[in-house]
C-alpha positions as CSV (number, residue, x, y, z in Angstrom):
1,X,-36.9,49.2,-14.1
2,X,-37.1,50.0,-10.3
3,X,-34.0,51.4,-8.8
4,X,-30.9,53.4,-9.7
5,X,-28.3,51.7,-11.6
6,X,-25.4,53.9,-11.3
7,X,-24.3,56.7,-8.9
8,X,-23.1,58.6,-12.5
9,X,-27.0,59.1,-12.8
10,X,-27.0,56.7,-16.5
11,X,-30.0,56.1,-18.3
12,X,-31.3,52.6,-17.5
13,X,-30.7,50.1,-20.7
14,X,-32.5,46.4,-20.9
15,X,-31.7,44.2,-23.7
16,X,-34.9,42.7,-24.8
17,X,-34.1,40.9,-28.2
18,X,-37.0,38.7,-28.3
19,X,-38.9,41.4,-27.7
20,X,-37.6,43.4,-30.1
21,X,-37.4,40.9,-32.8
22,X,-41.4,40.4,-32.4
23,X,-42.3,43.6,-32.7
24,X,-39.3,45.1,-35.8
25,X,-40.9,45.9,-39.1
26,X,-40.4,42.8,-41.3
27,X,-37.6,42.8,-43.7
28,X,-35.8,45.3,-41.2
29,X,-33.0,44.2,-38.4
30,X,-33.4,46.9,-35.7
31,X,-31.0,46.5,-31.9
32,X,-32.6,44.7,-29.6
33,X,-32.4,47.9,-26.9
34,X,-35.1,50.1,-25.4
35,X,-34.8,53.6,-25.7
36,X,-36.3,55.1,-22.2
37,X,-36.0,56.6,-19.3
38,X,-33.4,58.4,-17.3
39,X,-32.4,59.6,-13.7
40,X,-31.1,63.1,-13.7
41,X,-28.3,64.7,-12.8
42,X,-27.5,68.5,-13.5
43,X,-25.7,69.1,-17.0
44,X,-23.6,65.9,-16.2
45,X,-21.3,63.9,-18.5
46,X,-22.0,60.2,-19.1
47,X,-25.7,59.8,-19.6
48,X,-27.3,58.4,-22.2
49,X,-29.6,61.4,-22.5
50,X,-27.9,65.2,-24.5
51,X,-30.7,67.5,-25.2
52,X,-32.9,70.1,-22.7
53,X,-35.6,68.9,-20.5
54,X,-38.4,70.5,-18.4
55,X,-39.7,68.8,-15.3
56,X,-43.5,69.0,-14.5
57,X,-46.7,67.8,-15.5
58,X,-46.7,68.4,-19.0
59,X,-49.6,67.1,-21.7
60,X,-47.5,67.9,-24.9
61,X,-44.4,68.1,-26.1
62,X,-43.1,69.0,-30.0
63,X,-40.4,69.4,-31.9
64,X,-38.8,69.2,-35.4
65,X,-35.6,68.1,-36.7
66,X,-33.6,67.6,-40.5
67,X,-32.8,64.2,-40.2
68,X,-29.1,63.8,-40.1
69,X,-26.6,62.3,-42.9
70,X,-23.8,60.1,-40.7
71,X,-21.1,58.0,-41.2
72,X,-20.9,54.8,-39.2
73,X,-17.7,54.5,-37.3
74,X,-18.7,50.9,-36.1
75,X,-21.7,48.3,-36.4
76,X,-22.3,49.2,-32.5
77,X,-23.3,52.7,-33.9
78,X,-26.9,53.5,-32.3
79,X,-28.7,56.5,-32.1
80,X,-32.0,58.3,-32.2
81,X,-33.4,62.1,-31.9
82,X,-36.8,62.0,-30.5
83,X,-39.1,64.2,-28.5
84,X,-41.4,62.4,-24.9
85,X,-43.1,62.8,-21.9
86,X,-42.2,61.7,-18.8
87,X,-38.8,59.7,-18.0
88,X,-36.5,61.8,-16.2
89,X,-36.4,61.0,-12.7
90,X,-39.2,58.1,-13.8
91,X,-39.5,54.7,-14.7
92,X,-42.1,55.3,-17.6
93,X,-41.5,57.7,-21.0
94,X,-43.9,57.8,-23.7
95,X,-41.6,58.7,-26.7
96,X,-41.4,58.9,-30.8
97,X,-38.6,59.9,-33.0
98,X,-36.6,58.3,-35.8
99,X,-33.7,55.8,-35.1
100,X,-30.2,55.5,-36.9
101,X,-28.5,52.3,-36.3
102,X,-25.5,51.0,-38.3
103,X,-25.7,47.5,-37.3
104,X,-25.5,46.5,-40.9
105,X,-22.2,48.4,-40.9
106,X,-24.4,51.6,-42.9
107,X,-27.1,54.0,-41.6
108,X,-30.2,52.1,-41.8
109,X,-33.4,54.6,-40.4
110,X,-36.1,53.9,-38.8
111,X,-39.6,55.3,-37.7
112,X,-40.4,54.1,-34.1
113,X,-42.0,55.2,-30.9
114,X,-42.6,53.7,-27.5
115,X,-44.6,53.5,-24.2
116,X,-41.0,52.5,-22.1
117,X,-40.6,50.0,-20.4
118,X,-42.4,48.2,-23.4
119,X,-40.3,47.9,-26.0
120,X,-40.2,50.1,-29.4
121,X,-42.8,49.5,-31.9
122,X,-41.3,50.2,-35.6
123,X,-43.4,52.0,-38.6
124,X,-43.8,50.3,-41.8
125,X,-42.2,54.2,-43.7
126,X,-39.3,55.3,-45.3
127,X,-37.0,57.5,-43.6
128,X,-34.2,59.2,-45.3
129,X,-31.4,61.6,-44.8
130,X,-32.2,65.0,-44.7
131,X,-36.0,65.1,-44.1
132,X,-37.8,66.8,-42.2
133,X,-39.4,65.3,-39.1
134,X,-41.5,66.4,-36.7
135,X,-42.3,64.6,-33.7
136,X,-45.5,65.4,-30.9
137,X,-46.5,63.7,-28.2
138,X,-49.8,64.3,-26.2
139,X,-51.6,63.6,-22.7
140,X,-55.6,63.1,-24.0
141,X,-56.1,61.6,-20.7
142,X,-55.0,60.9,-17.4
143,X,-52.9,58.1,-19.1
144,X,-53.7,58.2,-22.3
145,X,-50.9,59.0,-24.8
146,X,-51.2,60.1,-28.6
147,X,-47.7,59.9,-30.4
148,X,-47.8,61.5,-33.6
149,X,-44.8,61.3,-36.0
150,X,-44.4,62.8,-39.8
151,X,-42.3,62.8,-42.3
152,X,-43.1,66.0,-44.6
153,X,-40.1,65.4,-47.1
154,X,-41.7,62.0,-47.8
155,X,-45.2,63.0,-47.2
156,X,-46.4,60.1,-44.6
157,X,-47.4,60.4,-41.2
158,X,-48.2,58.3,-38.1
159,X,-50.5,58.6,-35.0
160,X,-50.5,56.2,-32.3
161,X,-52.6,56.3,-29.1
162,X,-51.5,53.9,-26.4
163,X,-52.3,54.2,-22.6
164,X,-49.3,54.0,-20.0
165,X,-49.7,54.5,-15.8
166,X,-47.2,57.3,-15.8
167,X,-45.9,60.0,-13.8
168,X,-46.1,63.1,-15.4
169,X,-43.0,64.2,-14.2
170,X,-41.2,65.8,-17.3
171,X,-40.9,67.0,-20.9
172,X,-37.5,67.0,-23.3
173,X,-36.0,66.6,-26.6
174,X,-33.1,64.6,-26.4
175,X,-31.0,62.9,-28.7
176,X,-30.0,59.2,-27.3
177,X,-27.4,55.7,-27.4
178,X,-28.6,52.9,-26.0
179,X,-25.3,52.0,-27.2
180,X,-23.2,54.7,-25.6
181,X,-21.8,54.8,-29.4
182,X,-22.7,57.3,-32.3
183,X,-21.6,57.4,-36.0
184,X,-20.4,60.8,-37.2
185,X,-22.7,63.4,-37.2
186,X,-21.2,66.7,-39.3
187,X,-22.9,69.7,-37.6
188,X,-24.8,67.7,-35.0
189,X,-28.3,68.1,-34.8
190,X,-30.6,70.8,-35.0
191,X,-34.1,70.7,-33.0
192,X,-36.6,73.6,-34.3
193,X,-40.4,74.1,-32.9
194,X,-39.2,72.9,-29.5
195,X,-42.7,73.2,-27.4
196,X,-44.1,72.0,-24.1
197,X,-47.3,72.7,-23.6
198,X,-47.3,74.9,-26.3
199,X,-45.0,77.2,-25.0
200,X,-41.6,77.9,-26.0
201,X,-39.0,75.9,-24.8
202,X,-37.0,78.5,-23.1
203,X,-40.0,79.2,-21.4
204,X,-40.2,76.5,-19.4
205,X,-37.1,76.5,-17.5
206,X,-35.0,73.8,-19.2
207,X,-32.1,71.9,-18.2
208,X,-29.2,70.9,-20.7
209,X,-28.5,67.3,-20.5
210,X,-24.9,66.2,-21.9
211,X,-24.2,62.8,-23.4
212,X,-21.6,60.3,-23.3
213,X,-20.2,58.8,-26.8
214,X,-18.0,55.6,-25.9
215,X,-16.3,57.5,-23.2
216,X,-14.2,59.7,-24.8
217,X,-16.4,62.9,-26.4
218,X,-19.3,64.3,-25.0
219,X,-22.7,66.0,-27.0
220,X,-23.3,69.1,-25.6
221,X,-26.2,71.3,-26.0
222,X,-25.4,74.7,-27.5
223,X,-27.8,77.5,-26.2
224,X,-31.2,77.8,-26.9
225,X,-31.8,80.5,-29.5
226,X,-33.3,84.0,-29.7
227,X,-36.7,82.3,-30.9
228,X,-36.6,80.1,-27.4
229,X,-37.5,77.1,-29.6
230,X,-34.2,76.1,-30.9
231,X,-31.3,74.6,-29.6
232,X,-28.2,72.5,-31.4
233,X,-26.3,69.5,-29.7
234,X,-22.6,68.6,-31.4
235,X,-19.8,66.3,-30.5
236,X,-17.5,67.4,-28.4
């Protein structure tokens, strides 16, 4: 990815089934679609990003979240919460979270993280409704990456350590649609232990990012709360 796709400031989206397909978990159908990166606007509607980000050179990032029960609306449903580095305003992110799709025409969930523009690389776990993730990922050197990724409800976790020419340029916890389409979510979603460089999120001068859902409702991040590390996004 090299250039700006839209003047509406929209996340950058390459199909890459092949891809994909070579790298999914066996047994497990995932979308052939990268998660990535994003060019910014100021709390705009019609990204694919809704969360809160921080721009600067960052070496960690953390946050947790309750998995979400949903109902899929359509097979084009497509969504993950996950926490990164980088990717706002750049053309590489370095990224881990849990994915949701509903292909299948049910939620089917998936441990994942990437080094965009490769394409996701999909754990061999169990993820369920309702547990309890937590998601960190961390500049060891001057581009090299360690994405960790647990499940404490079901007791596993996961560390990767890739290397990626990156920018440095930002830090966020974002929920996203490669899609631009997201089953039903009651309550939204929840981040808790939002960090960057181990400082509270509110901290570190944030920006609310809103995003699109098929064009007709929005997710909108709700304030950050008294502890500075918290913050709820919900369809609007």
């Amino acid at each position: 990815m090299s250039e700006f796709l839209s003047s509406r400031a929209v996340r950058v989206l390459t199909a890459v089934a092949a891809a994909a397909a070579g790298l999914a978990v066996s047994g497990t159908a995932h979308a052939a679609f990268e998660y990535g990166s994003h060019f910014h606007g100021h709390q705009f509607s019609g990204g694919n990003w809704g969360g809160y980000v921080s721009f600067g050179s960052f070496t960690t990032a953390t946050a947790s979240w309750t998995e979400p029960s949903v109902t899929c609306n359509s097979t084009n449903d497509l969504f993950a919460p996950w926490v990164g580095i980088d990717g706002d305003g750049s053309s590489t992110v370095e990224q881990t979270g849990v994915e949701t799709d509903c292909s299948s025409g049910r939620p089917v969930y998936s441990a994942w993280y990437e080094m965009y523009p490769a394409a996701p690389v999909y754990y061999n776990v169990s993820v369920s409704a309702g547990d309890h993730i937590t998601a960190t990922v961390t500049r060891t050197a001057t581009n090299t990456y360690r994405l960790d990724l647990s499940d404490t409800t079901k007791g596993w976790s996961k560390s990767t350590t890739k290397s990626l020419t990156s920018r440095h340029a930002s830090a966020e916890a974002i929920i996203e649609s490669p899609t631009d389409s997201y089953p039903s979510i009651s309550g939204g979603i929840t981040f808790t232990g939002v960090k960057f460089n181990g400082t509270n999120l509110a901290s570190t001068n944030p920006s609310a990012l809103d995003a699109d859902d098929r064009g007709s409702y929005t997710w909108i991040p709700g304030a950050i709360g008294s502890d500075g590390q918290s913050f709820t996004i919900s369809r609007h």
